[in-house]
DOVO-601587 format. One record per residue: y, z, x of N, C-alpha, C in turn. Coordinates in Angstrom, 2 decimals, m for minus. Atoms other than C-alpha are relative to their C-alpha. Example, Ala and Ser with C-alpha at 12.3 -4.5 7.8 and 13.67 -1.06 7.14 Angstrom:
2
{nc2:m1.19	nc3:0.00	nc1:0.89	cac2:m4.50	cac3:7.80	cac1:12.30	cc2:1.20	cc3:0.00	cc1:0.90}
{nc2:m1.19	nc3:m0.06	nc1:m0.82	cac2:m1.06	cac3:7.14	cac1:13.67	cc2:1.09	cc3:0.73	cc1:m0.77}
# end
This chain:
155
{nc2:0.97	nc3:m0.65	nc1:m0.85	cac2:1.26	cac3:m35.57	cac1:m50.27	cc2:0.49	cc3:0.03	cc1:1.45}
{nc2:m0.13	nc3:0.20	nc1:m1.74	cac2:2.84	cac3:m36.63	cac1:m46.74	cc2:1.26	cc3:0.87	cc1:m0.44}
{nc2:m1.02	nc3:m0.97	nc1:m0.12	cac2:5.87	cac3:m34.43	cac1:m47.65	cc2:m0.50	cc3:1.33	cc1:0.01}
{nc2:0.06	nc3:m0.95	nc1:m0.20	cac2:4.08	cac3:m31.62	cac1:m48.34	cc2:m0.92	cc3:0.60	cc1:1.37}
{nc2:0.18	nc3:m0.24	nc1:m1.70	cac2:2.26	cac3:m31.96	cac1:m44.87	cc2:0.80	cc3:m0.17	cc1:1.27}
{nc2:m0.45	nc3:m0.20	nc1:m0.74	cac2:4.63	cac3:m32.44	cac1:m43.29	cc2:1.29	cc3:0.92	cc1:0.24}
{nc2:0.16	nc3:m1.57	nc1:0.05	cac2:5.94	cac3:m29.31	cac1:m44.37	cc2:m0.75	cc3:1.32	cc1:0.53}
{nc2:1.06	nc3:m0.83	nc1:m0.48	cac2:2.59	cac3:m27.36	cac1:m44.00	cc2:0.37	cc3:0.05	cc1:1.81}
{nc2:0.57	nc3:0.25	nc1:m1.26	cac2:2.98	cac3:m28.72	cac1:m40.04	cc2:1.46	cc3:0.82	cc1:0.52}
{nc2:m1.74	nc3:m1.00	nc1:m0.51	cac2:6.84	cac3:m27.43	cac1:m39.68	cc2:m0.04	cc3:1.67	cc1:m0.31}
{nc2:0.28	nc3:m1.19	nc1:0.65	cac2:6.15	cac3:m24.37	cac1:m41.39	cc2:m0.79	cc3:0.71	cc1:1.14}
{nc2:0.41	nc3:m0.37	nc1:m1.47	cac2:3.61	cac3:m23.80	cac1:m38.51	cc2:0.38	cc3:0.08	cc1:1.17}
{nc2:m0.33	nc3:0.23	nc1:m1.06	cac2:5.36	cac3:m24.89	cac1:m36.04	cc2:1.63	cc3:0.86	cc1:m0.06}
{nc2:m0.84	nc3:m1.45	nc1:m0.13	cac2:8.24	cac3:m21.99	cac1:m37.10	cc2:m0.44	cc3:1.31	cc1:0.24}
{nc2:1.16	nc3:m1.60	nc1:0.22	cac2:5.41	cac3:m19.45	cac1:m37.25	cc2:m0.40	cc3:0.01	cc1:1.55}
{nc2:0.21	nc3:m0.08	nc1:m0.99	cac2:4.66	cac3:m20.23	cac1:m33.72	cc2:0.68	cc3:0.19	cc1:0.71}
{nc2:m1.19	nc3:m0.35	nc1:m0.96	cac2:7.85	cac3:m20.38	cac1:m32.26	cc2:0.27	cc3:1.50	cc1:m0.12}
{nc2:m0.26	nc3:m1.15	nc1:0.26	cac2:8.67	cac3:m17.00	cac1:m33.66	cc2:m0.90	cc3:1.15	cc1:0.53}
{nc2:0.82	nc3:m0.84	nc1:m0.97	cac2:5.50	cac3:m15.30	cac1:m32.20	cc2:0.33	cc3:m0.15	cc1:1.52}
{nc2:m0.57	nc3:0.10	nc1:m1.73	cac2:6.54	cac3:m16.98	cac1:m28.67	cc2:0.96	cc3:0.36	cc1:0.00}
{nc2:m1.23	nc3:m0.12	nc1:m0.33	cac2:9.68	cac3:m16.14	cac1:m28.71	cc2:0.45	cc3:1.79	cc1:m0.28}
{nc2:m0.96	nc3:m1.43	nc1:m0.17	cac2:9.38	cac3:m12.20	cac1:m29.93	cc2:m0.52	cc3:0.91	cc1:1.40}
{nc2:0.21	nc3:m1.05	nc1:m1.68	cac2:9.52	cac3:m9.46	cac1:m27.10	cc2:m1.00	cc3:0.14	cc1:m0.06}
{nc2:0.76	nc3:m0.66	nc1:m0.94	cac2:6.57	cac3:m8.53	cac1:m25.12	cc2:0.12	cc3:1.79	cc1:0.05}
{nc2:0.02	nc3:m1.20	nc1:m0.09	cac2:5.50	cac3:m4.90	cac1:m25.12	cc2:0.37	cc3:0.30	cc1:1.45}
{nc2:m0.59	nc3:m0.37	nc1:m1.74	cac2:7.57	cac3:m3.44	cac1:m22.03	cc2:m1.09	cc3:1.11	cc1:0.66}
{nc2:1.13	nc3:m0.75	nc1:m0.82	cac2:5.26	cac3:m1.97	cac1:m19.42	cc2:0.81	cc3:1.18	cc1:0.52}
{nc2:m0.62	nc3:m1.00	nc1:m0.41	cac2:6.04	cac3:1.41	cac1:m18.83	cc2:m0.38	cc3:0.67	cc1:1.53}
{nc2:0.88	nc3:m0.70	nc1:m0.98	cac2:5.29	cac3:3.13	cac1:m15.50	cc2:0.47	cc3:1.40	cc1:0.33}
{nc2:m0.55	nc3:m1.09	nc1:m0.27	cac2:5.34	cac3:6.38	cac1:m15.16	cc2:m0.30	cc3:0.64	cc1:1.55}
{nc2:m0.21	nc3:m0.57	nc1:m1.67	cac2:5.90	cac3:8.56	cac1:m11.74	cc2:m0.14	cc3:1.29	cc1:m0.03}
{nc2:m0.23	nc3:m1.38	nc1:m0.25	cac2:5.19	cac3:12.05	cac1:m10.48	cc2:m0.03	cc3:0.21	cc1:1.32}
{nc2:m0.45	nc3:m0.35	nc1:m0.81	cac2:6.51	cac3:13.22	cac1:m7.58	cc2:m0.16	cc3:1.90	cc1:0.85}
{nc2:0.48	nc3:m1.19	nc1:m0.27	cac2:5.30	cac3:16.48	cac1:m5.60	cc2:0.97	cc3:m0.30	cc1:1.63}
{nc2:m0.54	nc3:0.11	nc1:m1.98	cac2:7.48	cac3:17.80	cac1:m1.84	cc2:m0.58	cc3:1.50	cc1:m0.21}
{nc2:0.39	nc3:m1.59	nc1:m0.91	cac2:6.12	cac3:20.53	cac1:0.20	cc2:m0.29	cc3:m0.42	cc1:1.38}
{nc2:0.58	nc3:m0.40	nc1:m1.03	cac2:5.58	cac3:21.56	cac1:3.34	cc2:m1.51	cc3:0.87	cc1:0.39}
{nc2:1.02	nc3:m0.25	nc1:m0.45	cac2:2.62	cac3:22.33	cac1:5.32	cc2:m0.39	cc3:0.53	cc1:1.04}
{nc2:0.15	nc3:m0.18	nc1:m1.38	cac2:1.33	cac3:24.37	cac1:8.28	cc2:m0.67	cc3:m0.88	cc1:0.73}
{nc2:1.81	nc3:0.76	nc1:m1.07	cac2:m1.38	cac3:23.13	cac1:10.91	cc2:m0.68	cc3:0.52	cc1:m0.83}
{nc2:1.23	nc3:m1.02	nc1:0.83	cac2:m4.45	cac3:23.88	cac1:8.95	cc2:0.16	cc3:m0.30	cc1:m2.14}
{nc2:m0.34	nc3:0.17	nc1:1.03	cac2:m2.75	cac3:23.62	cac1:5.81	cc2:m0.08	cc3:m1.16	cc1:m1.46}
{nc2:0.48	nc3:1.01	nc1:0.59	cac2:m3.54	cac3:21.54	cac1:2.59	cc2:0.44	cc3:0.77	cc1:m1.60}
{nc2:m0.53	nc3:m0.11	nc1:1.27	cac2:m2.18	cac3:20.72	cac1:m0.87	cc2:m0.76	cc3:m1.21	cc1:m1.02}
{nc2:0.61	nc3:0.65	nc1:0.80	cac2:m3.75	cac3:19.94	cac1:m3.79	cc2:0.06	cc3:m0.45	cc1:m1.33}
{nc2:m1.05	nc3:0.56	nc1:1.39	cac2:m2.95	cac3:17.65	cac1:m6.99	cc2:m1.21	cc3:m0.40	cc1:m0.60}
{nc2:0.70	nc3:0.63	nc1:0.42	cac2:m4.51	cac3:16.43	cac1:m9.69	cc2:0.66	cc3:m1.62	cc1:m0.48}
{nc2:m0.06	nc3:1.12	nc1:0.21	cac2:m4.90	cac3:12.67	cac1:m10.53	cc2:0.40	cc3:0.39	cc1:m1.85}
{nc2:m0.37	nc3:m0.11	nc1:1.56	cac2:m3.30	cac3:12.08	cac1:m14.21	cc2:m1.05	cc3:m0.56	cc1:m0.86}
{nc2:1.45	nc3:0.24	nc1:0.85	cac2:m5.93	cac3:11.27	cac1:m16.91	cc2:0.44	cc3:m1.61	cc1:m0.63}
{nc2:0.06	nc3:1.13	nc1:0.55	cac2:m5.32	cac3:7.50	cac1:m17.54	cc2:m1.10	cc3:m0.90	cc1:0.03}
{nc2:1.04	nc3:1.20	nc1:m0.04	cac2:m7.18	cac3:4.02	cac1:m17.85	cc2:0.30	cc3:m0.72	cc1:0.87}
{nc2:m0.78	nc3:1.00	nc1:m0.82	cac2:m5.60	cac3:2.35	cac1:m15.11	cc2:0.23	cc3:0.31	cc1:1.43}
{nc2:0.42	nc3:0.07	nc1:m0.83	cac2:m5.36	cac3:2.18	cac1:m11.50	cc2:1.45	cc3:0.82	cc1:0.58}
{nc2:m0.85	nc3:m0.83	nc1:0.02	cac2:m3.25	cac3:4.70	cac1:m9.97	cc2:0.68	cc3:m0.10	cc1:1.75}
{nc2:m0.75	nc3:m0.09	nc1:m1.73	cac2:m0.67	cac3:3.95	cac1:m6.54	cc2:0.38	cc3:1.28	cc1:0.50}
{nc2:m0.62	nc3:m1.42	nc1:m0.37	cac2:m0.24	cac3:6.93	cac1:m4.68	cc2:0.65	cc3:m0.03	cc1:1.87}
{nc2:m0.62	nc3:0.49	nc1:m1.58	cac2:2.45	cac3:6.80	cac1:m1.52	cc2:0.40	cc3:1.34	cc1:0.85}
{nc2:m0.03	nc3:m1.15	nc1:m0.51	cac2:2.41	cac3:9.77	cac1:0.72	cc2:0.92	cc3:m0.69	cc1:1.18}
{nc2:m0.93	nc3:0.15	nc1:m0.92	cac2:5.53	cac3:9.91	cac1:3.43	cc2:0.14	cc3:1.18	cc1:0.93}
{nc2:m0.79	nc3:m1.57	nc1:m1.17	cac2:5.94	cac3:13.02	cac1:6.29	cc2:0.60	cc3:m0.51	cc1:0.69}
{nc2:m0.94	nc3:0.46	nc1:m1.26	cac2:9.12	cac3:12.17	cac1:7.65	cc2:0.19	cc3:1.44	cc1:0.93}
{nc2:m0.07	nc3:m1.39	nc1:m0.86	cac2:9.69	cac3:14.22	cac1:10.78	cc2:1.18	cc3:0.44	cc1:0.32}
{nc2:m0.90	nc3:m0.16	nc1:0.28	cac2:11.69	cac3:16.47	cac1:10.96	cc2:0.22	cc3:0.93	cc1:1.31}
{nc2:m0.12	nc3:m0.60	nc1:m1.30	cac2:11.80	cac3:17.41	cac1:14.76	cc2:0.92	cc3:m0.82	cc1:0.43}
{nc2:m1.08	nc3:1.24	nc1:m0.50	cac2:14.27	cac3:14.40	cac1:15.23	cc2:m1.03	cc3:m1.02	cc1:0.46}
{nc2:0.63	nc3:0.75	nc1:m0.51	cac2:11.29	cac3:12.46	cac1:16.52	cc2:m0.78	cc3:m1.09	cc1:m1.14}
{nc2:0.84	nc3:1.14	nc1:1.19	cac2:9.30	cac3:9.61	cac1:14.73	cc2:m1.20	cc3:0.04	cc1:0.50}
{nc2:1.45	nc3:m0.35	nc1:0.30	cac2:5.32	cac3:9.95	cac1:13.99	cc2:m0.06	cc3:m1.72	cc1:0.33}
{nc2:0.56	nc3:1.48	nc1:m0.80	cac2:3.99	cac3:6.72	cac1:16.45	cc2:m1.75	cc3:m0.13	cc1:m1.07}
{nc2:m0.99	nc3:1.72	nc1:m0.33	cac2:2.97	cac3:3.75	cac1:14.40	cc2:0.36	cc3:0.51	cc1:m0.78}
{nc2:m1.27	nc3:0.21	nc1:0.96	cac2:4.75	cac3:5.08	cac1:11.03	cc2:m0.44	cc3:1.75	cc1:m0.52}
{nc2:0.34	nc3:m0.98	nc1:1.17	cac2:4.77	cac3:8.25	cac1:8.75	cc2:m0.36	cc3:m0.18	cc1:m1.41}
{nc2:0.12	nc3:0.02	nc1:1.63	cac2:3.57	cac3:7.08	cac1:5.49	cc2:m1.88	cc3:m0.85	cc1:0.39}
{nc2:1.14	nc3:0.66	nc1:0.33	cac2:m0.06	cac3:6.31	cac1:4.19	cc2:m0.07	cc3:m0.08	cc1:m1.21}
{nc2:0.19	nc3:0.02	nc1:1.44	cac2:m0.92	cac3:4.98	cac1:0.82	cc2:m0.97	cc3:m0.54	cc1:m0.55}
{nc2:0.92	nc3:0.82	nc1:0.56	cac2:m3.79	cac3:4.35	cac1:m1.77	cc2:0.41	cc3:m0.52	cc1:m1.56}
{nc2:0.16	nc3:0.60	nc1:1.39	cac2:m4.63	cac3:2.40	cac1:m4.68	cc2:m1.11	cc3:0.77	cc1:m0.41}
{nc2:1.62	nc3:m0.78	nc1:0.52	cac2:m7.34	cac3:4.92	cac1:m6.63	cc2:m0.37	cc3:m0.26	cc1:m1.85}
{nc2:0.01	nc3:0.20	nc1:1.13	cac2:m8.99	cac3:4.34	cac1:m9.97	cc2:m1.09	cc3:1.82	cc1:m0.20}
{nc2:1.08	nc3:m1.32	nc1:0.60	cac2:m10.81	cac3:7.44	cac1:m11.77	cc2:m1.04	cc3:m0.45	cc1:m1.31}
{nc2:0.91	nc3:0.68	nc1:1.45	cac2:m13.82	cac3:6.35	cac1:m13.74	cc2:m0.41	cc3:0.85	cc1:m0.79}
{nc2:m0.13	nc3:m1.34	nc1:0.93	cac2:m13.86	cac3:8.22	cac1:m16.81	cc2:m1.68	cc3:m0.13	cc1:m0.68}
{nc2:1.20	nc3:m0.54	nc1:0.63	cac2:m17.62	cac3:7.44	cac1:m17.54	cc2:m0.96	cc3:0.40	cc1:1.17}
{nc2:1.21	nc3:m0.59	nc1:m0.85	cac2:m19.39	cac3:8.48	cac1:m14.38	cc2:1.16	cc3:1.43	cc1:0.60}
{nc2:m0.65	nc3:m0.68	nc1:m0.90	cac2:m16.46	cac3:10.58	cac1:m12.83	cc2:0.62	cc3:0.18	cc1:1.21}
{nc2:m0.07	nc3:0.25	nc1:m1.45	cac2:m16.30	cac3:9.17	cac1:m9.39	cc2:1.27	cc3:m0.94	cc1:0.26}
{nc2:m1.67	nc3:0.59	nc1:m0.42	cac2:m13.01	cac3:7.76	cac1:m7.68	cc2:m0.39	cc3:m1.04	cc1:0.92}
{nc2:m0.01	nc3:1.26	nc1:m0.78	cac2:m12.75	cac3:4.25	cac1:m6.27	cc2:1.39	cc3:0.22	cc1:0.85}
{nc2:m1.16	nc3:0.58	nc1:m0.53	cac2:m10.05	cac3:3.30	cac1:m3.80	cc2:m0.04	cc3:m0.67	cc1:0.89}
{nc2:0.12	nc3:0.63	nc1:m0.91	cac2:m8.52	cac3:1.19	cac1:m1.37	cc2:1.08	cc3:0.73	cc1:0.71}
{nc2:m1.19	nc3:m0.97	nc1:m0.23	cac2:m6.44	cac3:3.30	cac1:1.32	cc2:0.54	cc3:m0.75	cc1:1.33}
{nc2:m0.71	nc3:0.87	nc1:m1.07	cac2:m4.27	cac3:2.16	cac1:3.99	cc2:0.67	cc3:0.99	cc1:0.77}
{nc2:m0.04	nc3:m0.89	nc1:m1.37	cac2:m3.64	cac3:4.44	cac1:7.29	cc2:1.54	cc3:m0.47	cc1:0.72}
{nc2:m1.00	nc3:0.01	nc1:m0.67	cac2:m0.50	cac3:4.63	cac1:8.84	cc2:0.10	cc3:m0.83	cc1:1.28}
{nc2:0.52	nc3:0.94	nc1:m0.96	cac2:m1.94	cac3:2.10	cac1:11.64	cc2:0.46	cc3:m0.96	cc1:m1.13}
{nc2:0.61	nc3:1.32	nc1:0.45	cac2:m2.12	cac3:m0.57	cac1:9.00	cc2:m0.98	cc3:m0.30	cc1:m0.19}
{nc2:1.38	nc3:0.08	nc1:0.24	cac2:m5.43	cac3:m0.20	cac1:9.05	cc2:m0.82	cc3:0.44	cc1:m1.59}
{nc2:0.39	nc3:m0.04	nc1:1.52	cac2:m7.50	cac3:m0.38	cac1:5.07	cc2:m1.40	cc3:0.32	cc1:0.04}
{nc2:1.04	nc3:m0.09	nc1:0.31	cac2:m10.38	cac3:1.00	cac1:3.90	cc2:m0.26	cc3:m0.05	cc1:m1.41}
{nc2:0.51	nc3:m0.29	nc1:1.50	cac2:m12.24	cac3:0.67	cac1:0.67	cc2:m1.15	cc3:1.08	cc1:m0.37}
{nc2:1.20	nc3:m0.76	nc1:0.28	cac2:m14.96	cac3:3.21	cac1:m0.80	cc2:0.21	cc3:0.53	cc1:m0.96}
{nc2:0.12	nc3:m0.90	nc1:1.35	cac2:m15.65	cac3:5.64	cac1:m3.41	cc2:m0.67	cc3:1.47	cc1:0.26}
{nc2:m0.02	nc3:m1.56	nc1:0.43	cac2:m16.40	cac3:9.43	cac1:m3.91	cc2:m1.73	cc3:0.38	cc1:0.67}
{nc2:1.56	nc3:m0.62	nc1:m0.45	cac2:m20.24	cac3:8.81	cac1:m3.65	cc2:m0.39	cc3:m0.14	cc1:1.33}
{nc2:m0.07	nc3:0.33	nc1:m1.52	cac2:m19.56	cac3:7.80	cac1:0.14	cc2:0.78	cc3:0.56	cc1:0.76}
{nc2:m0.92	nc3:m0.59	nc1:m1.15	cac2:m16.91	cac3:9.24	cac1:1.28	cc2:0.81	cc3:1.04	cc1:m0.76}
{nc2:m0.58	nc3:m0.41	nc1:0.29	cac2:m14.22	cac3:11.53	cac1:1.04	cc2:2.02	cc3:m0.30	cc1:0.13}
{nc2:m0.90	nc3:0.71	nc1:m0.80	cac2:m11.76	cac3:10.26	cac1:3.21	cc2:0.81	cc3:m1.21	cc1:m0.74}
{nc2:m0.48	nc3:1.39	nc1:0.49	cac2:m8.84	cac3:8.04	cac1:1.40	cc2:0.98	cc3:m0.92	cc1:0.97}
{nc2:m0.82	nc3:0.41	nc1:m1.01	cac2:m6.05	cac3:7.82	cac1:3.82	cc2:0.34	cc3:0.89	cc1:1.20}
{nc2:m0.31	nc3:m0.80	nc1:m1.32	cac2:m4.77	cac3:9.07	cac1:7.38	cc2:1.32	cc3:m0.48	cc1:0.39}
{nc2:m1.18	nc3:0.42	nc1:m0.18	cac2:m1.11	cac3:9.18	cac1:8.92	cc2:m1.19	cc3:0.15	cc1:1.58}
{nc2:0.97	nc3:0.21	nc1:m1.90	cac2:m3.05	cac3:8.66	cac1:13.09	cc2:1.33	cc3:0.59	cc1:0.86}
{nc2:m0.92	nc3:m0.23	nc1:m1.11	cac2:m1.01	cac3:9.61	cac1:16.10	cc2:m1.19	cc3:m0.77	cc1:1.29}
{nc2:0.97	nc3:0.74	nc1:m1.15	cac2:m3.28	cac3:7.31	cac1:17.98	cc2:m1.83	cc3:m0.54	cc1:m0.02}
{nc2:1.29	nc3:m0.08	nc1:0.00	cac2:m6.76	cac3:6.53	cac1:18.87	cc2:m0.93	cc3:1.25	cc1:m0.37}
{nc2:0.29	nc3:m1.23	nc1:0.60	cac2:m8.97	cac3:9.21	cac1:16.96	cc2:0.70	cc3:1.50	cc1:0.27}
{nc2:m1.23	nc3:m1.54	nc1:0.41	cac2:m5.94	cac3:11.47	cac1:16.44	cc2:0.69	cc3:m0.10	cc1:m1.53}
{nc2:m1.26	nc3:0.02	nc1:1.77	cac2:m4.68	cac3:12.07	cac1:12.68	cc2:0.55	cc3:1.29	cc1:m0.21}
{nc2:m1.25	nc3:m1.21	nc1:0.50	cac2:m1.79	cac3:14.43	cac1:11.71	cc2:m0.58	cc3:0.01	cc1:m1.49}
{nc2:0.14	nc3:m0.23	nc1:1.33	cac2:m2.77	cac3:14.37	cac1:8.20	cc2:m0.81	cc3:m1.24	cc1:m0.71}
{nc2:1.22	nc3:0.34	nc1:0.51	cac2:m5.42	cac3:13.39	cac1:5.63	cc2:0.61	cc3:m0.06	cc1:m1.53}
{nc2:m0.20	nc3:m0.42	nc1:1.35	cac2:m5.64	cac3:12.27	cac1:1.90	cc2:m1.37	cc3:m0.09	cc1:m0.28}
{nc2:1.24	nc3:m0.15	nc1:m0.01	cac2:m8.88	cac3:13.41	cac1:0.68	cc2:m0.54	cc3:0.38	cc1:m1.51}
{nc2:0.46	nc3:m0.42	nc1:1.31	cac2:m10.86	cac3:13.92	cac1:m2.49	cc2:m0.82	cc3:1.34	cc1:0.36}
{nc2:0.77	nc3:m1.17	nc1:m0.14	cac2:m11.77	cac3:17.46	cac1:m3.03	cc2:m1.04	cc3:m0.28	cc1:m1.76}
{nc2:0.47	nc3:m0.43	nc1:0.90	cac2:m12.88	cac3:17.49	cac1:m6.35	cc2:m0.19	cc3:m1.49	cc1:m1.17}
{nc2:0.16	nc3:1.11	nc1:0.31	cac2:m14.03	cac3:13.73	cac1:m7.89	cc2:0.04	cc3:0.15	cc1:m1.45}
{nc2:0.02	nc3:m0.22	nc1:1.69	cac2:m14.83	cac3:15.14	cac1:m11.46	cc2:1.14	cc3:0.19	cc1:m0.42}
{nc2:m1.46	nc3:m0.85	nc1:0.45	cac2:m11.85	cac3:17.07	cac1:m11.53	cc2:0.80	cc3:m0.58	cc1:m0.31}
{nc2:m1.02	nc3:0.55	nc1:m0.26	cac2:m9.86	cac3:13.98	cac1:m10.48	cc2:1.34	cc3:0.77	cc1:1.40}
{nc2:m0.17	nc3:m0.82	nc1:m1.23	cac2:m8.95	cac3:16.58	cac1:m7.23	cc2:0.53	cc3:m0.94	cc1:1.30}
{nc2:m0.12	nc3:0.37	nc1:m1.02	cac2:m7.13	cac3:15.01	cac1:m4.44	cc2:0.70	cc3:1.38	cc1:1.02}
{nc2:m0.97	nc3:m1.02	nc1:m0.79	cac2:m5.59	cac3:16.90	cac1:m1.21	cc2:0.96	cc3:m0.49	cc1:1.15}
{nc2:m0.50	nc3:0.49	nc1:m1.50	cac2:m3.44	cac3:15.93	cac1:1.98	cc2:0.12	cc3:1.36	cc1:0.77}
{nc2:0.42	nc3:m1.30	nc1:m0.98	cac2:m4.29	cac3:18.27	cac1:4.53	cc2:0.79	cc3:m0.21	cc1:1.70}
{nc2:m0.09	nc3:0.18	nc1:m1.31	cac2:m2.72	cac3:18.88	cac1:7.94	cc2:m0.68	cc3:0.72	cc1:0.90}
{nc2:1.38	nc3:m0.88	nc1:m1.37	cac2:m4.56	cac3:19.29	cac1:11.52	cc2:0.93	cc3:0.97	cc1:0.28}
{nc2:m0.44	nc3:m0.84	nc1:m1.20	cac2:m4.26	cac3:22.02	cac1:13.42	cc2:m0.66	cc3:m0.50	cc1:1.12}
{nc2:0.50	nc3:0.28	nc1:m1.79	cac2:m5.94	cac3:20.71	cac1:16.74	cc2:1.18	cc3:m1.14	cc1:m0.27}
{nc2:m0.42	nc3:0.98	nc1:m0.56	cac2:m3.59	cac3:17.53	cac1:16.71	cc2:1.61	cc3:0.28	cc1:m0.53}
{nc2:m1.21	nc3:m0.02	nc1:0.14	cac2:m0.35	cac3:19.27	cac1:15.94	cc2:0.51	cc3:1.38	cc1:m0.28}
{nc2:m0.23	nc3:m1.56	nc1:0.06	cac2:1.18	cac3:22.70	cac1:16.11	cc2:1.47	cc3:0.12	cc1:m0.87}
{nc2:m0.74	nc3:m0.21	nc1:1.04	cac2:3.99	cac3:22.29	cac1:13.77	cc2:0.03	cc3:m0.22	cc1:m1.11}
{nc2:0.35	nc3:m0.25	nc1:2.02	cac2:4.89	cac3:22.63	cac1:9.70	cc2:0.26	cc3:m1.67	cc1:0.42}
{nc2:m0.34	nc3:1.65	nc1:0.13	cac2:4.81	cac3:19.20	cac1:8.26	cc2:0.86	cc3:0.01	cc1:m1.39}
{nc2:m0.93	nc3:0.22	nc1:1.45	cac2:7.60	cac3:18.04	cac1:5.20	cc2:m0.88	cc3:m1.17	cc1:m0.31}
{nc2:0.73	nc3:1.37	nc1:1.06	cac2:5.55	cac3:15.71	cac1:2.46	cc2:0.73	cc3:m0.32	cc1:m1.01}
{nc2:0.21	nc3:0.24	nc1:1.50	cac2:6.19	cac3:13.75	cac1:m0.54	cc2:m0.88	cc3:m1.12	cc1:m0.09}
{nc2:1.13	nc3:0.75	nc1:0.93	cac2:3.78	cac3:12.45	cac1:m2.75	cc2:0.71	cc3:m0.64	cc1:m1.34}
{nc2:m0.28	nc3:0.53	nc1:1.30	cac2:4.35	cac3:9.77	cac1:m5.48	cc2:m0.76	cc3:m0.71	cc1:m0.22}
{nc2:1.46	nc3:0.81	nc1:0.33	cac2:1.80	cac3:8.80	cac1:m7.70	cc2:0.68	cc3:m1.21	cc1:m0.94}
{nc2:m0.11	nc3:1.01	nc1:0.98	cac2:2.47	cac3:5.81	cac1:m10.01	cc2:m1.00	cc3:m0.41	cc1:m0.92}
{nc2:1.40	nc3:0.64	nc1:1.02	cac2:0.62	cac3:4.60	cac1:m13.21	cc2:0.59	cc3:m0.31	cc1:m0.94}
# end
């Protein structure tokens, strides 16, 4: 009887090692990538991809006058899309450094590249919440030239 338990206990204790020890499902992440340019006034619009999961999106306008966009050129959010009401969460982060959190039924507003105290060159904005609709839009009052973008979403 003690041989064959202490069998039964090895026997387990191969069955366990073998679950710890096989691979892990590799996490995939996939990327989409959008460049364009933009006038003053101008605005481009993407859709969010249809997943379950929380979606990084890193917007960059490097300039391309030789000059650098005072404090940086890049703004980026974290957005989720809730697939049973429709409405978009995020947390966005402004080219200041500065973060906001909200959602669709409050705002529109996710991120801003600033050129200062209430001055922004460009906007990331929800047009269309059901849709999954975002846009980045550039001013015309706070800048009279095209702007170069890319957008990369992650998920």
């Amino acid at each position: 009887m003690k041989l064959k338990a202490t069998s039964l206990f090895l026997g387990l204790c191969l069955v366990i090692l073998a679950v710890a020890a096989s691979p892990s499902s590799a996490l995939t992440v996939q990327e989409q990538q959008y460049d364009f340019n933009l006038q003053p006034g101008g605005s481009y619009t993407f859709t969010l991809p249809n997943v379950k999961s929380p979606i990084r999106i890193e917007i960059s306008s490097p300039s391309t006058n030789g000059g650098v966009q005072e404090p940086s050129e890049v703004m980026w959010a974290l957005v989720n899309k809730d697939s049973g009401n429709g409405n978009i969460t995020w947390i966005g982060t402004n080219s200041d450094g500065t973060t906001v959190g909200s959602n669709s039924l409050q705002s529109t507003d996710i991120a801003n590249i600033t050129c200062g105290t209430d001055c922004t060159v460009s906007s990331l904005t929800v047009v269309n919440a059901s849709a999954g609709e975002l846009a980045v839009t550039r001013s015309s009052t706070t800048t009279h030239i095209y702007g170069s973008y890319i957008v990369r979403l992650y998920y």
